[in-house]
KEVOKOL-600961 format. One record per residue (C-alpha): z, y, x; residue in one letter. Coordinates in steps of 0.2 Angstrom, whole numbers, padded with zeros to 4 digits, always signed. Each point is the difference from the previous one (the first is absolute). Layout:
N
ZYXA;...
//
This chain:
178
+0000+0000+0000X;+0002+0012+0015X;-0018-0003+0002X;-0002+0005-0016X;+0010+0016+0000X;-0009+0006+0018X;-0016-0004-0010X;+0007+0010-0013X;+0007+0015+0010X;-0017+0000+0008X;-0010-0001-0016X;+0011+0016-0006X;-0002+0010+0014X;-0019-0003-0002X;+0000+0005-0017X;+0011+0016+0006X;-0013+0007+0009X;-0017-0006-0003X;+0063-0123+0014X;-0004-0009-0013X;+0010-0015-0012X;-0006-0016-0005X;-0009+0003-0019X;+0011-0003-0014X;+0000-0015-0012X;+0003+0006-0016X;-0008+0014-0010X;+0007+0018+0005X;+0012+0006-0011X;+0002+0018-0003X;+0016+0008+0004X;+0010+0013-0012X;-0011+0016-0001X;+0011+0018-0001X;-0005+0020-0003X;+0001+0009+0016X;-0002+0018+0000X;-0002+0012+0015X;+0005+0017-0008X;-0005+0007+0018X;-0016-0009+0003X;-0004+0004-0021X;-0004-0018-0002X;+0004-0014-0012X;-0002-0020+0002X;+0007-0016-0002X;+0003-0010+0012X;+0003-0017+0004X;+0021+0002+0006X;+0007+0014+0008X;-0011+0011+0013X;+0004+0002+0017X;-0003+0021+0006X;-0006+0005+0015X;-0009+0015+0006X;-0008+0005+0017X;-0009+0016+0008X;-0019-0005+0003X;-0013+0007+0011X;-0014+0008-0009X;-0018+0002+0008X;-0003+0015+0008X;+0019+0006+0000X;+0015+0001-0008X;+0009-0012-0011X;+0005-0006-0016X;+0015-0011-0007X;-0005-0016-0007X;+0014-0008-0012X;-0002-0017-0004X;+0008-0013-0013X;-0001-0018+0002X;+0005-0015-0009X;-0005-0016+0011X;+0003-0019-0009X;-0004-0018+0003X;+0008-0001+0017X;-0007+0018+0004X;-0019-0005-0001X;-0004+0010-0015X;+0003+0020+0001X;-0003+0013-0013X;+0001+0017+0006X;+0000+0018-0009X;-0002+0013+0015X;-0004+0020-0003X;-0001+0014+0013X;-0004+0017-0004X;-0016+0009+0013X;+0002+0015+0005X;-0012+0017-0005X;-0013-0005+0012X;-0001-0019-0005X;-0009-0008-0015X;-0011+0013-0003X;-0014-0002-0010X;-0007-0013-0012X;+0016-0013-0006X;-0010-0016+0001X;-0009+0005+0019X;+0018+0001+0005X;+0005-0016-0005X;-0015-0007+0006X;+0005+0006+0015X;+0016-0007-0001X;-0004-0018-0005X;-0014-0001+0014X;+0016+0003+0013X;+0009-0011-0011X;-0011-0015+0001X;-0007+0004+0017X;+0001-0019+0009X;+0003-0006-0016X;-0016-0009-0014X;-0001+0014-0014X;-0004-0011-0015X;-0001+0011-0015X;+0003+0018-0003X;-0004+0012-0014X;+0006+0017-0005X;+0016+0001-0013X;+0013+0011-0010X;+0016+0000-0006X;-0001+0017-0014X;-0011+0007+0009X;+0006-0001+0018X;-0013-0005+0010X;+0001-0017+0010X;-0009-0015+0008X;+0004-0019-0002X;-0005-0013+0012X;+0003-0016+0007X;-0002-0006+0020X;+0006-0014+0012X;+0003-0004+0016X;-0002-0011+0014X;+0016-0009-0004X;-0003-0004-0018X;+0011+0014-0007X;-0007+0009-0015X;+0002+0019-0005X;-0002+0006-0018X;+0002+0021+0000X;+0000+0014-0012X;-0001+0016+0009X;+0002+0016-0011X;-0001+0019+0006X;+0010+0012-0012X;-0004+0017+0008X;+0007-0003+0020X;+0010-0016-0004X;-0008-0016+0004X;+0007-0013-0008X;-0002-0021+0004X;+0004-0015-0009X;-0004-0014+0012X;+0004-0018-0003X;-0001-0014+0014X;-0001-0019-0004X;-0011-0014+0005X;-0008-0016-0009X;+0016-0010+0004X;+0011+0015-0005X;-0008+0010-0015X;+0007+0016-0007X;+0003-0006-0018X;+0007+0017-0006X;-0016+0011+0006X;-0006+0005-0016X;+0017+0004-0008X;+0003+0011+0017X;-0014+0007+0004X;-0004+0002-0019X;+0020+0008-0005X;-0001+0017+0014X;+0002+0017-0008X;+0000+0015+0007X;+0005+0018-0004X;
//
């Protein structure tokens, strides 16, 4: 899972700025799902348990720097993640049309990575971008990105074929913001 997490630290930096167990023998089983609210980051979602927070000051292209926070909730032995991060741009950054940004974005995000779908989205009319990828090591990424005014927001999800993420569409499909 540490794998996983560089992986996944990588993969957010990228978007930023332009070990595994044997396969289980039953069916998955989906754990309790709870409301979580971020009153700072103005986001709603339900997760699958409690998140764990953490934020970090990232690099941007071309100077300066921006706070990524991130929450995570990880199960089945820490091989399935799902993953609400947001950081706001500063005045110079993001400029221009929403979904060239987030193009932008995802091609850093899935650089070394198999894009295998994308297409643009919204959520009330913020604009955003869903896609899939994969990489070398059989992990698979399901995003929605959405860009309200300077604040990117990201839903990632990581799982594989012998570890799916069951609860994708109830998380990806339950995230509000305001």
């Amino acid at each position: 899972m540490r794998k996983m997490l560089s992986s996944l630290s990588l993969f957010a930096l990228l978007f930023v700025s332009a070990a595994s167990l044997p396969a289980q023998t039953g069916p998955p089983v989906a754990p309790a799902s709870q409301a979580f609210t971020s009153q700072e980051g103005h986001f709603r979602i339900i997760f699958a348990g409690e998140p764990k927070r953490d934020s970090q000051v990232v690099p941007l292209k071309g100077g300066g720097s921006t706070t990524l926070f991130q929450f995570t909730v990880e199960l089945d032995n820490d091989n399935i993640a799902y993953i609400v991060m947001y950081n706001d741009y500063p005045g110079d950054y993001a400029n221009g049309d929403p979904q060239s940004v987030l193009a932008t974005t995802r091609d850093g995000a899935v650089s070394g990575k198999t894009l295998l779908t994308d297409v643009p989205i919204t959520l009330n009319g913020v604009p955003g971008r869903a896609f899939t990828a994969t990489d070398s090591s059989g992990l698979n990424y399901t995003v929605h990105q959405y860009l309200s005014g300077k604040r990117l927001y990201q839903l990632i999800i990581v799982g594989s074929a012998s570890h799916p993420a069951i609860q994708a569409d109830q998380f990806l499909s339950s995230f509000q913001v305001w």
